[in-house]
ZANU-826542 format. One record per residue (C-alpha): x negated, y negated, z; residue number from 0. Coordinates in steps of 0.5 Angstrom, whole numbers. Layout:
BEGIN
+-------+-------+-------+-----+
!     X !     Y !     Z !  nr !
+-------+-------+-------+-----+
!     X !     Y !     Z ! NUM !
...
+-------+-------+-------+-----+
***
This chain:
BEGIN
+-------+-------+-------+-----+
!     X !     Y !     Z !  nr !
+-------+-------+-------+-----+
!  -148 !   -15 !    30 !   0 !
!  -151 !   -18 !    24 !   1 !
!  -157 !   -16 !    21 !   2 !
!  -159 !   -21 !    16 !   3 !
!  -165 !   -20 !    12 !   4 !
!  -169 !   -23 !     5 !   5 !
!  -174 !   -19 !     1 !   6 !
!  -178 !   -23 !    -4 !   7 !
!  -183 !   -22 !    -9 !   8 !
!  -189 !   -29 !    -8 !   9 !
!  -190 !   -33 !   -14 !  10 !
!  -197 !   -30 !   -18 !  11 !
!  -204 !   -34 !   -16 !  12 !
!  -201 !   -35 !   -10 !  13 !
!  -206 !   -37 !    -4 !  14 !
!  -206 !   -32 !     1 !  15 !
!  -207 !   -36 !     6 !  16 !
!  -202 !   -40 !     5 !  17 !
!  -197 !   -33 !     4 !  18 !
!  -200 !   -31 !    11 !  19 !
!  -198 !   -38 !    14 !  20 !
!  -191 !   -37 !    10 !  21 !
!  -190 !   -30 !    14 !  22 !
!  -192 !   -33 !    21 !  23 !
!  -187 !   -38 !    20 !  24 !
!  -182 !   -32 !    18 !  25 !
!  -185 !   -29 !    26 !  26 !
!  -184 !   -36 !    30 !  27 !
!  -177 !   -37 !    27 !  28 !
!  -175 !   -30 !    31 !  29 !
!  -179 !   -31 !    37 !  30 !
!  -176 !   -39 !    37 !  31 !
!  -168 !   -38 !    35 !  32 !
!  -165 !   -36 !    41 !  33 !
!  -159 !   -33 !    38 !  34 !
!  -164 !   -27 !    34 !  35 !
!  -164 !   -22 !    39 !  36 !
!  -169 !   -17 !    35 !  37 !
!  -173 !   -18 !    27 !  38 !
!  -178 !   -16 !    24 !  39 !
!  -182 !   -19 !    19 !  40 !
!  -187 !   -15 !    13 !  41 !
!  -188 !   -11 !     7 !  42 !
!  -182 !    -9 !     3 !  43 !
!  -184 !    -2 !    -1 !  44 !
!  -180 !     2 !    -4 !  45 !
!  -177 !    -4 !    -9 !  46 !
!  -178 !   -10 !   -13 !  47 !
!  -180 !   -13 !    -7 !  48 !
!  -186 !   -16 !    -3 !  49 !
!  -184 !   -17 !     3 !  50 !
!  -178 !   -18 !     7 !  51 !
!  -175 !   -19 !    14 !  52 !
!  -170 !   -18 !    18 !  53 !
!  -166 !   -22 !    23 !  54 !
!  -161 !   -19 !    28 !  55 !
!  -155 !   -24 !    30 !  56 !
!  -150 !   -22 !    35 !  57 !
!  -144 !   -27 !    31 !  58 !
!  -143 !   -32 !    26 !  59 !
!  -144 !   -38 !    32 !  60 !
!  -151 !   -35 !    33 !  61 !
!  -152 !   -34 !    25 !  62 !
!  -150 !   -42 !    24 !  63 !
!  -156 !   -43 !    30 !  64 !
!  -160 !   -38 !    27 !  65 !
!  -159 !   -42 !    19 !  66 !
!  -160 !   -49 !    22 !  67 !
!  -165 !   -49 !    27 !  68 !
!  -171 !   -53 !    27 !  69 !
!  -176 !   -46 !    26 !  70 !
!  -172 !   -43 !    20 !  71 !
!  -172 !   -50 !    16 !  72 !
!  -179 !   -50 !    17 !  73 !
!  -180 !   -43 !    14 !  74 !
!  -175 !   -45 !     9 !  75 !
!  -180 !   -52 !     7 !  76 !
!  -187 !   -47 !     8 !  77 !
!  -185 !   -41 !     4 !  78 !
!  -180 !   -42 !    -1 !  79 !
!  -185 !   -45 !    -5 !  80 !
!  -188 !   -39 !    -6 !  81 !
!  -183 !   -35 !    -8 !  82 !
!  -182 !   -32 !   -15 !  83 !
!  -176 !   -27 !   -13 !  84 !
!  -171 !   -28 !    -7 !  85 !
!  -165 !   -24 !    -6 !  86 !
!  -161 !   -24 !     1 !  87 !
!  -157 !   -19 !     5 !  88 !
!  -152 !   -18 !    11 !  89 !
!  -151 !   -11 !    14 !  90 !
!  -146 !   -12 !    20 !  91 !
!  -141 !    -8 !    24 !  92 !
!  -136 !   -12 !    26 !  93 !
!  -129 !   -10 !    22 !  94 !
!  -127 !   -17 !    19 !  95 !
!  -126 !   -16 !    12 !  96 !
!  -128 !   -23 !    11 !  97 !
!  -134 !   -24 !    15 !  98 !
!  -138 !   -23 !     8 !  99 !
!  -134 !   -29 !     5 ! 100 !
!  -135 !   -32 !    12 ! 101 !
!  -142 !   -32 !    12 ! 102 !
!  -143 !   -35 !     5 ! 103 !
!  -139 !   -41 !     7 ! 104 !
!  -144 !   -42 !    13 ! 105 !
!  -150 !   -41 !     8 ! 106 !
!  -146 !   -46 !     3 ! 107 !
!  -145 !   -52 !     8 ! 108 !
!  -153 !   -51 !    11 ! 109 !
!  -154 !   -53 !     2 ! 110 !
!  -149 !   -58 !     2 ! 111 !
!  -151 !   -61 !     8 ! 112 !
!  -159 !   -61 !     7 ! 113 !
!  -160 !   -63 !    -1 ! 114 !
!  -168 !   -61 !     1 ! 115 !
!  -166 !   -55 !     2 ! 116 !
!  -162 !   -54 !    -3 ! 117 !
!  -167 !   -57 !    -8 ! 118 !
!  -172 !   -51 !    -6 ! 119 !
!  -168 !   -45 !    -7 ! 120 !
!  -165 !   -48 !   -14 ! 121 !
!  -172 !   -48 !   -16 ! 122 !
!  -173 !   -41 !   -15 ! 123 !
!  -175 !   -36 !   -20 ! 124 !
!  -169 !   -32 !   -18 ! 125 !
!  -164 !   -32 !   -12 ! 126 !
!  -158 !   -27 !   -11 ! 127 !
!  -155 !   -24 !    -6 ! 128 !
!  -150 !   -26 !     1 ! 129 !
!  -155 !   -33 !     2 ! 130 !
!  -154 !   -35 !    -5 ! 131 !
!  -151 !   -42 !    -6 ! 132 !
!  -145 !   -42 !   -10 ! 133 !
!  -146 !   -44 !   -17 ! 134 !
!  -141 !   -49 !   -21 ! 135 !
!  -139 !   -50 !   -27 ! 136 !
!  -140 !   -58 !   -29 ! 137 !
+-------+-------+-------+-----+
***
C-alpha cells in the first residue's frame, strides 16, 4: 500500500475561487481514478503548509494510473499555477527497498513524457520531495 500526498502553500493574492476549484479538482481525481482506494483532500496544520492531500494506492501499476489519468492532469493544469510551496511524499509498507527510487522513476517519465506538465512544476516557487523532478546538471 502507497499513501501518496502533497502539502502546498498557494501563491498570496490568490482568488479563492479559484483555490476552492483547484481542491475540488484534487477531491474528483480521488472519486475519478480507479486505482485511489481512499484520500482526503483539506487544510494542512501543524506545518508550513495550507493544504494537503493524500492518496492511498495499492501498487506501482495503480500509482502510474493514479499520475497519468485524465482527473490528475487536469488538477495538475487547474492548481499548479496557484502554488507558491509544494513538497510531495510517499509512505508505504511494502519491503522493497527500491520502491522509493521506483516511485521516483514514475514521476520522472510522466515530466519527460508530458513537457506541459514539467513546465508548470518548473515554475513553481518551491518543489521538493518523492514527486520532484530530477534535476540536471547542463
Amino acid at each position: 500500500m502507497i499513501y501518496h500526498g502533497n502539502r502546498f502553500t498557494i501563491k498570496p493574492g490568490t482568488d479563492p475561487a479559484q483555490v476552492e476549484a483547484a481542491l475540488e479538482s484534487l477531491r474528483n481525481q480521488g472519486r475519478a481514478v480507479p486505482s485511489v482506494k481512499s484520500f482526503v483532500v483539506g487544510r494542512d496544520y501543524g506545518g508550513e503548509y495550507e493544504w494537503g492531500a493524500t492518496f492511498v494506492i495499492d501498487d506501482l501499476d495503480g500509482y502510474w494510473e493514479y499520475l497519468v489519468h485524465p482527473a490528475h492532469l487536469a488538477t495538475d493544469r487547474i492548481g499548479l499555477p496557484l502554488v507558491d510551496k509544494f513538497m510531495s511524499f510517499d509512505i508505504t509498507d511494502d519491503p522493497d527497498p527500491d520502491l522509493g527510487k521506483k516511485i521516483a522513476a514514475l514521476h520522472q517519465r510522466r515530466f519527460d513524457s508530458m513537457a506541459d506538465i514539467a513546465d508548470l512544476v518548473s515554475n513553481l516557487g518551491e518543489y521538493i520531495g518523492s514527486a520532484a523532478p530530477a534535476v540536471t546538471e547542463g
